[in-house]
C-alpha positions as CSV (number, residue, x, y, z in Angstrom):
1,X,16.1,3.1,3.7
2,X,17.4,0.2,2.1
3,X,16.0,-0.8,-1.7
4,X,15.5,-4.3,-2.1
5,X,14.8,-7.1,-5.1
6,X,11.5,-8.6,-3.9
7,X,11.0,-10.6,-6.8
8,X,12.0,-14.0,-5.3
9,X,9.4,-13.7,-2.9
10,X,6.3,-13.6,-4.8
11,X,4.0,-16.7,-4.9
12,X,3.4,-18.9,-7.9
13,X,0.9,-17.5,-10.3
14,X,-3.0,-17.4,-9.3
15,X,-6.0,-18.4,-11.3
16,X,-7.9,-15.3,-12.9
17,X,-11.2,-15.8,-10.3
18,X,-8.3,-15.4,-7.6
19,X,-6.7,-12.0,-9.4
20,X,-10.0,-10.7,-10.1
21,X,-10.9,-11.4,-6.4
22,X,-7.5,-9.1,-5.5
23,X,-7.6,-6.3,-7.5
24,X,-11.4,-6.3,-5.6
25,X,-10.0,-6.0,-2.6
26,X,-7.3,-3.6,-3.6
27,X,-9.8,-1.2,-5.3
28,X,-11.6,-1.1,-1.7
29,X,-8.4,-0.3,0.4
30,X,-8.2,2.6,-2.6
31,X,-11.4,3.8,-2.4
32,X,-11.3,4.1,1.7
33,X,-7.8,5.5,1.3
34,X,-9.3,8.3,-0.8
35,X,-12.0,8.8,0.8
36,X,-10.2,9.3,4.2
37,X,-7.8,11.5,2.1
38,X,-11.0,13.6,1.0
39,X,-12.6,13.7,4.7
40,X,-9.5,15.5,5.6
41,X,-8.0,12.5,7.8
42,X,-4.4,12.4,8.8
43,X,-1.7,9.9,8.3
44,X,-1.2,9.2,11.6
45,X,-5.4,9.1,12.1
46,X,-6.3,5.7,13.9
47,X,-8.5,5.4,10.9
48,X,-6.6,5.3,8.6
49,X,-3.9,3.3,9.9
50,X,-6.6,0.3,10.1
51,X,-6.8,0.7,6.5
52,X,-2.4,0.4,5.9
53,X,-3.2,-2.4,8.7
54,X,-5.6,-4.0,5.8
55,X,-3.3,-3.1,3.0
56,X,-0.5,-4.7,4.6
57,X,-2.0,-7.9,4.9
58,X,-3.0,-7.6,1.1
59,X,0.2,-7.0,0.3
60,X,1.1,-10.3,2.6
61,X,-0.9,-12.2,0.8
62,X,1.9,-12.1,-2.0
63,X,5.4,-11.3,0.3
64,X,6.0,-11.2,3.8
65,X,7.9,-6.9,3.6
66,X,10.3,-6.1,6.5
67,X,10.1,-2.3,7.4
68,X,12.3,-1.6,4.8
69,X,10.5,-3.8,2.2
70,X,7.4,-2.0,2.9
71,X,8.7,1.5,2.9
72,X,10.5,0.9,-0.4
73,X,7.1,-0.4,-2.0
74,X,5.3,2.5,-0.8
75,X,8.3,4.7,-2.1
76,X,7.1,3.6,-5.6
77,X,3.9,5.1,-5.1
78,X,5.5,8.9,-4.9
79,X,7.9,8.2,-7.8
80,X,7.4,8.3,-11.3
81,X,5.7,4.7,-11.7
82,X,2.6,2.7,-12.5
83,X,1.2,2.5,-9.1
84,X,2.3,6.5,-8.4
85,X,-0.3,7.3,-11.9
86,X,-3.0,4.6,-10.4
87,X,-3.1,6.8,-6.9
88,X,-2.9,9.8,-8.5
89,X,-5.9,9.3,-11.4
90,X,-7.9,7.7,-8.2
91,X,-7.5,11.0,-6.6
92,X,-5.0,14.0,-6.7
93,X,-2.4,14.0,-3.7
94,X,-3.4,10.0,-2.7
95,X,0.0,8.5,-3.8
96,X,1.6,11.3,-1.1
97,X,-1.1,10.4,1.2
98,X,-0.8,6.9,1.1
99,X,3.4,6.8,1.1
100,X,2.6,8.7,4.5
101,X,0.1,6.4,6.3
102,X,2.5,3.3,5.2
103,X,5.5,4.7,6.4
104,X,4.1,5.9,9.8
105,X,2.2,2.4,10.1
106,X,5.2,0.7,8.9
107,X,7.6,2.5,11.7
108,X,5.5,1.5,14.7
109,X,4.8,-2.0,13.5
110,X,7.6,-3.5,11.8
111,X,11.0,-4.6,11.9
112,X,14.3,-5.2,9.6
C-alpha cells in the first residue's frame, strides 16, 4: 500500500450549515457501522459493505481516493490518531471493524 499527501485535493472551505450537515451524515454511517459491529456482522457482510458504499461517497464528497488513497485513510483509523480514538470511544473494536469493511470494499471496487 502506497501512503499518499491528499491535501491538494480537498475542496475549498464549506459554510458551517454545510459542515454541520456532514458530520450528520458522518455520525449516521458511525452509528450503522456500530451497530452492524454489535449485531455481530462481518466485513465482508453485504450489509455492511452498503454502508463503506455510503461512506465512500461521503468521503467523495471532499476527494475522489484511488484504492490506495482509500486504504491509507482507513489505515488511520487503526493507528494511533484522532479518527482511530473517535471509532474506538463510539464503540470498542469499530476502528478494526471499519479498517476491514473499507479495505475489503475498497479491493473489489476500486482501482490505482
Amino acid at each position: 500500500m502506497r501512503f499518499e499527501n491528499h491535501s491538494t485535493q480537498f475542496t475549498p472551505q464549506h459554510t458551517e450549515e454545510e459542515k454541520a450537515q456532514f458530520t450528520k451524515e458522518f455520525e449516521a454511517i458511525t452509528t450503522q457501522m456500530h451497530d452492524a459491529q454489535k449485531a455481530g456482522l462481518s466485513p465482508h457482510s453485504s450489509e455492511v459493505q452498503e454502508m463503506v458504499k455510503a461512506h465512500y461517497e461521503f468521503v467523495s464528497k471532499f476527494w475522489t481516493p484511488n484504492k490506495s488513497a482509500y486504504k491509507s485513510l482507513a489505515l488511520m483509523y487503526i493507528v494511533p490518531s484522532d479518527y482511530r480514538d473517535y471509532y474506538e470511544n463510539v464503540g470498542e473494536g469499530l476502528s478494526q471493524f471499519t479498517y476491514e469493511a473499507v479495505c475489503i470494499w475498497a479491493d473489489k471496487n476500486l482501482t490505482d
